[in-house]
C-alpha positions in Angstrom: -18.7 15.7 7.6 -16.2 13.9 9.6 -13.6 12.0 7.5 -14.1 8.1 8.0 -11.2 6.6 9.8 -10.4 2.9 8.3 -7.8 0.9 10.8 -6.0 -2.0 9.6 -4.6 -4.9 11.3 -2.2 -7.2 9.3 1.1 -8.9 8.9 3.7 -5.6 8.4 6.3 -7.2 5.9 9.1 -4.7 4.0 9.0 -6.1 0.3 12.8 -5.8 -0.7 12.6 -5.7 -4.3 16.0 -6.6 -6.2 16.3 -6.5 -10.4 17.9 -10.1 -11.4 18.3 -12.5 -14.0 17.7 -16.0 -14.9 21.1 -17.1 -14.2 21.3 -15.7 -11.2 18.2 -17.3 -9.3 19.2 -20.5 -10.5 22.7 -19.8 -8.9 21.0 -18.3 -5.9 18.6 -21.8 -6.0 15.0 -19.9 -6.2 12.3 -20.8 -8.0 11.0 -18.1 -10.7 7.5 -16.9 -10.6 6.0 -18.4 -6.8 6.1 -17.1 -3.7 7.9 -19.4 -1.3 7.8 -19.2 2.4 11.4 -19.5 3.9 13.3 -19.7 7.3 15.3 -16.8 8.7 18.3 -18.3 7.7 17.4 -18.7 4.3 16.2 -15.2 4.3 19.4 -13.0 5.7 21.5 -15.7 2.6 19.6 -13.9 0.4 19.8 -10.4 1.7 23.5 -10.8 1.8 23.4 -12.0 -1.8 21.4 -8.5 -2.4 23.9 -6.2 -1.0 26.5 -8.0 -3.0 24.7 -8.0 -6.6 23.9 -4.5 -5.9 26.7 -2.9 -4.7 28.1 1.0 -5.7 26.9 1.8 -9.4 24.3 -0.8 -9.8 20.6 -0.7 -10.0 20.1 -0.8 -6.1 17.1 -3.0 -4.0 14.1 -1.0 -3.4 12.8 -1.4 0.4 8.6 -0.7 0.6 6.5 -1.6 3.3 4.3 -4.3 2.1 1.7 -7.1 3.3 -1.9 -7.0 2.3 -3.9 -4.6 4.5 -1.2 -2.1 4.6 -1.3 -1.9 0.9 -5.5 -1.6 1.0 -4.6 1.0 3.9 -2.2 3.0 1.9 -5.0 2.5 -1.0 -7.4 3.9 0.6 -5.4 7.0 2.4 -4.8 8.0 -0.9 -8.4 8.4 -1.7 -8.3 10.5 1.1 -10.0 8.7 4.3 -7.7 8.8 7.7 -5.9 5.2 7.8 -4.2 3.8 10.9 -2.4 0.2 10.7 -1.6 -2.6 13.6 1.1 -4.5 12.9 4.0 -5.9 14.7 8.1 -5.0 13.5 11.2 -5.5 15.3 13.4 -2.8 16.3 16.0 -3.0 13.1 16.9 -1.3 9.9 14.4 -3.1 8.1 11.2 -2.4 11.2 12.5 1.3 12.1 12.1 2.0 7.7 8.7 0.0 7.7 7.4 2.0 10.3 9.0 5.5 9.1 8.1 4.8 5.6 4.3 3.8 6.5 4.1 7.6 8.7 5.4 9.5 5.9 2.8 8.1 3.4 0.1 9.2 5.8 -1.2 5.8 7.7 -0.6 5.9 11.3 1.8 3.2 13.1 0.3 2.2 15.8 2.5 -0.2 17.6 6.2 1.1 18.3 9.1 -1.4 16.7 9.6 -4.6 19.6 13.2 -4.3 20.8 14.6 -7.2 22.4 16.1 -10.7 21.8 12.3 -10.9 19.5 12.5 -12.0 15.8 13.5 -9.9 13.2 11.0 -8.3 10.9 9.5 -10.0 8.4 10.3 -9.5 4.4 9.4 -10.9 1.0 12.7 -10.8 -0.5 11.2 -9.6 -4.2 13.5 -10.7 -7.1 12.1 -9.4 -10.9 13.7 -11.0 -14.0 13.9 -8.8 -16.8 10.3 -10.3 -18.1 8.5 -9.0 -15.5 8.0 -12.1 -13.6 8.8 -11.7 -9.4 9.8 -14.8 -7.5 8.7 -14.2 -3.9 10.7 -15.2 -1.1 8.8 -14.5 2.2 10.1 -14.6 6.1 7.0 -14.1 8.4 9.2 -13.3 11.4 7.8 -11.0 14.2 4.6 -10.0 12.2 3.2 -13.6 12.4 3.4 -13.2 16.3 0.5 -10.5 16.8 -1.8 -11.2 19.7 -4.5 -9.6 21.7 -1.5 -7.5 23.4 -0.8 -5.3 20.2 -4.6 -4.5 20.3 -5.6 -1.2 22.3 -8.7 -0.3 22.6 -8.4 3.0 22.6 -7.2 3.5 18.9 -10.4 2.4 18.1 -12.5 6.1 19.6 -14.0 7.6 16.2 -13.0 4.6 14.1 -15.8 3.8 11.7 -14.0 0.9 9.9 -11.5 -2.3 10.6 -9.8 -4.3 8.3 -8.4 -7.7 8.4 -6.6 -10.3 6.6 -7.0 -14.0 7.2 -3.5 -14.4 6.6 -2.8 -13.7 10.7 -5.6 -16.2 11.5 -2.4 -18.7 11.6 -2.0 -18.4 14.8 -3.8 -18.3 18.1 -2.7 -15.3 19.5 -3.6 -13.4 15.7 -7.2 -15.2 16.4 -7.6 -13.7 19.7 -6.2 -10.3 18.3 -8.8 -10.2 15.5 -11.6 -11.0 18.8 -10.3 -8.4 20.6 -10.3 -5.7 17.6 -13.5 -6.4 16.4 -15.3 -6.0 19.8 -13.3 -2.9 19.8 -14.7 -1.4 16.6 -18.3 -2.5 17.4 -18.1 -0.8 21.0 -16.5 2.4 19.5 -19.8 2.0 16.6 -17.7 1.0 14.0 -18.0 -1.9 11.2 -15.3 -4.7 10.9 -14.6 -7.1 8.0 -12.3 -9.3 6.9 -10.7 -10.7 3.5 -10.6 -14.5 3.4 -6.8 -13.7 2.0 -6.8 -17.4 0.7 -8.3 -20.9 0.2 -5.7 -23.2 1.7 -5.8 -20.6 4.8 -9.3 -21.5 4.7 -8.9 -25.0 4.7 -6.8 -24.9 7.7 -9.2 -23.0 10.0 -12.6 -23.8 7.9 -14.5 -23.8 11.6 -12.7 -20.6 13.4 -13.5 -18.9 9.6 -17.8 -19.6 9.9 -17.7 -18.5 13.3 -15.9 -15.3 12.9 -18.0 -14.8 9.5 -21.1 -15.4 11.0 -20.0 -13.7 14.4 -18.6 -10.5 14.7 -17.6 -9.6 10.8 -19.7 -7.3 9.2 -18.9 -7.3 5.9 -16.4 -10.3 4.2 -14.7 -10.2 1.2 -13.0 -13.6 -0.7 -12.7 -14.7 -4.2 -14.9 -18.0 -5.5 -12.3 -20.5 -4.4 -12.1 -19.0 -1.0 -16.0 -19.3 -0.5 -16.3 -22.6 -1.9 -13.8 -23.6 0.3 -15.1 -21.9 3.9 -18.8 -24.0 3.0 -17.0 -27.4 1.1 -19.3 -26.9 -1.4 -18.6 -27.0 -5.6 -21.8 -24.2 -6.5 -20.8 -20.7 -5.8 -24.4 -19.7 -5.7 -24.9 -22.2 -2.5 -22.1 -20.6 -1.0 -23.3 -17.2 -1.6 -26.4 -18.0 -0.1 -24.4 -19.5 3.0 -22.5 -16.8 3.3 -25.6 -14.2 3.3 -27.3 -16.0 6.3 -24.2 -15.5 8.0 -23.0 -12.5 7.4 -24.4 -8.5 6.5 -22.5 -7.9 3.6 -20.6 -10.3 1.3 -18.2 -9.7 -1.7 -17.0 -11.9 -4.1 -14.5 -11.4 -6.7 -14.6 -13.3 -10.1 -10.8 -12.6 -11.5 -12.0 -11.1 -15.1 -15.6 -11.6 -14.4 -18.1 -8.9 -12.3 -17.6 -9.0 -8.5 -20.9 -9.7 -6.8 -22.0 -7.9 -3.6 -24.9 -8.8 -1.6 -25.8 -6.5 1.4 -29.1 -7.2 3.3 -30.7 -9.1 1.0 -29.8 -6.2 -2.1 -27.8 -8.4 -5.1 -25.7 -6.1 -7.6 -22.8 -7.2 -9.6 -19.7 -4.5 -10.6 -18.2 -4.5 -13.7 -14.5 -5.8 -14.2 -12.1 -3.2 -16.4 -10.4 -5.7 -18.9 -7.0 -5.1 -19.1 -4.0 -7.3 -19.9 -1.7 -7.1 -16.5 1.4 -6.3 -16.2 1.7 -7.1 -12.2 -1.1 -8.4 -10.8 0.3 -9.1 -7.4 -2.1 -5.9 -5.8 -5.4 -6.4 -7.4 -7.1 -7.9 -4.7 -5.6 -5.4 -1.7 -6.8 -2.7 -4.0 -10.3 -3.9 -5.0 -10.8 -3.9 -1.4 -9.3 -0.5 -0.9 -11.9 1.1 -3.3 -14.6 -1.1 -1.9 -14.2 0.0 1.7 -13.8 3.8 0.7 -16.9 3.3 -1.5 -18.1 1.9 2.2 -16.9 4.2 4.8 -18.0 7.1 2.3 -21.6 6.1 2.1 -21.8 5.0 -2.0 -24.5 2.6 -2.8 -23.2 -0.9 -2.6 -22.7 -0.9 -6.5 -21.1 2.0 -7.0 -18.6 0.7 -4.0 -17.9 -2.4 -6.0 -17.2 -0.3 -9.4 -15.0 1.7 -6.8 -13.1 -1.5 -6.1 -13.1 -2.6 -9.7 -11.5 0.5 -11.1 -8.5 0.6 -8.3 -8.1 -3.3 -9.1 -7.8 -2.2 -13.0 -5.5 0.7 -12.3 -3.1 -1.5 -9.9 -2.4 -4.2 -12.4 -1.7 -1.6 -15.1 1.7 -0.9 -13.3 4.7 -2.8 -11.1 3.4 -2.8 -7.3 0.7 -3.3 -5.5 0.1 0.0 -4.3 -1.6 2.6 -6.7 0.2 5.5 -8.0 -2.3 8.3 -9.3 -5.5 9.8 -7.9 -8.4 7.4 -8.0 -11.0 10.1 -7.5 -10.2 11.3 -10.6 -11.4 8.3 -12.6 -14.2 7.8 -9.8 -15.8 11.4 -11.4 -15.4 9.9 -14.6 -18.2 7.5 -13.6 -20.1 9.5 -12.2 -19.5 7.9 -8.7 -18.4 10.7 -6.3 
């Protein structure tokens, strides 16, 4: 059998991740426990800041590619499927690393870093308190500027699966990317879906959302708000039943309650592991990383939501939003591979 072959397409942002204190981010003037969105000036005064808090014999800033596909890509190459990611880095320290560092953990790069007079590449500028708590400080940079261009249709020959996050829906070009990539998949026979990534993204492009849900996506995945949201309605059976006129296959996840999958008609729930988090910033990228290997590897639609219930549980367990032991392992335990 032929390993599946999941591509990605998603905004490529290095998380630079910096141990602090209280003191310091109200010196530094950032506000603990949210992600913030900030300007590239704002963002280089803060990497500055980092060098100098962490210079010779201090705890040192971790650099790890980040964004939410290419953490459900490196999910899911770690369950074993072939992984390939489109994204969009400058040619800099922080781009050349993103790229290196997503080869070496086995997804593919597909687009080489843009040199020129182009934006830098984008980071989330990570700072953790000594409780635990990360406040989130996030340049979009060169990644936000995907378009059709970065899209080859080629990469596509043998790719069963495509992945997208509504995050890059932002933009026009990112719209007409996402077009371009799905018609790509479906003429190479493959599947493509798409995580609503967020309700206020939703809000902003309710109309472009039903029409790409009910258009070319295959499969969809959001959370209760995000489905209320993309049919304005306050009953999330309505906008299940919505959602399943338009679409194949739709997911949604309950935070602590059973994710519900509907597929063709065909209604299961999947259980959710309780567990008291200890970072919850990954659970969603990594429910859908067990969810499209459950997918891609032919499980029956419930057994590909338990998939994406254990890697949720086993992400939160831990700091990052990447997994860090062999899911398969606990997927035998259930009896579901």
């Amino acid at each position: 059998m032929t390993t599946p072959y999941v591509i990605g397409i998603g905004n490529a942002v290095m998380d630079v991740i910096s141990p602090t204190d209280d003191g310091r981010l109200a010196a530094l003037g950032v506000q603990k426990g949210i992600m913030q969105l900030i300007e590239r000036e704002r963002s280089e005064y803060l990497m500055a800041a980092q060098a100098d808090d962490h210079g010779p014999g201090r705890l040192q800033s971790r650099m790890v590619p980040g964004g939410s596909v290419a953490n459900t890509l490196a999910g899911i190459g770690m369950l074993g499927l072939r992984t390939a990611f489109i994204g969009r880095v400058a040619d800099d320290p922080l781009g050349l690393s993103y790229a290196e560092q997503t080869e070496a953990a086995g997804t593919v790069f597909v687009n080489p870093p843009v040199a020129g007079d182009q934006l830098p590449t984008s980071r989330s500028i990570i700072l953790v308190t000594p409780d635990g708590e990360r406040s989130m400080n996030t340049y979009l940079g060169i990644s936000a500027e995907l378009g059709p261009d970065d899209v080859n249709p080629a990469v596509f020959q043998g790719a069963g699966w495509l992945f997208l996050e509504g995050y890059l829906f932002d933009k026009p070009k990112g719209k007409d990317a996402f077009l371009k990539a799905a018609r790509s998949c479906h003429e190479a026979g493959g599947q493509a879906g798409i995580a609503l990534s967020d309700p206020f993204c939703v809000d902003r492009h309710r109309d472009d959302f039903r029409r790409l849900v009910a258009g070319p996506m295959d499969y969809v995945i959001g959370n209760i708000h995000e489905w209320q949201s993309l049919y304005q309605v306050t009953d999330l059976e309505e906008a299940l039943r919505l959602a399943s006129a338009d679409c194949d296959t739709v997911i949604c996840t309950r935070s602590g309650e059973d994710a519900i999958l509907i597929r063709n008609g065909e209604r299961v729930t999947a259980p959710v592991h309780r567990i008291v988090p200890v970072d919850a910033t990954g659970a969603g990228d990594q429910f859908a990383a067990g969810l499209i290997y459950g997918l891609a590897t032919g499980a029956p639609l419930e057994a590909a939501g338990r998939m994406g219930c254990i890697a949720a549980a086993e992400v939160i367990a831990h700091v990052g939003p990447r997994p860090e032991r062999d899911l398969r392992a606990d997927f035998r335990a259930e009896g579901l591979i």
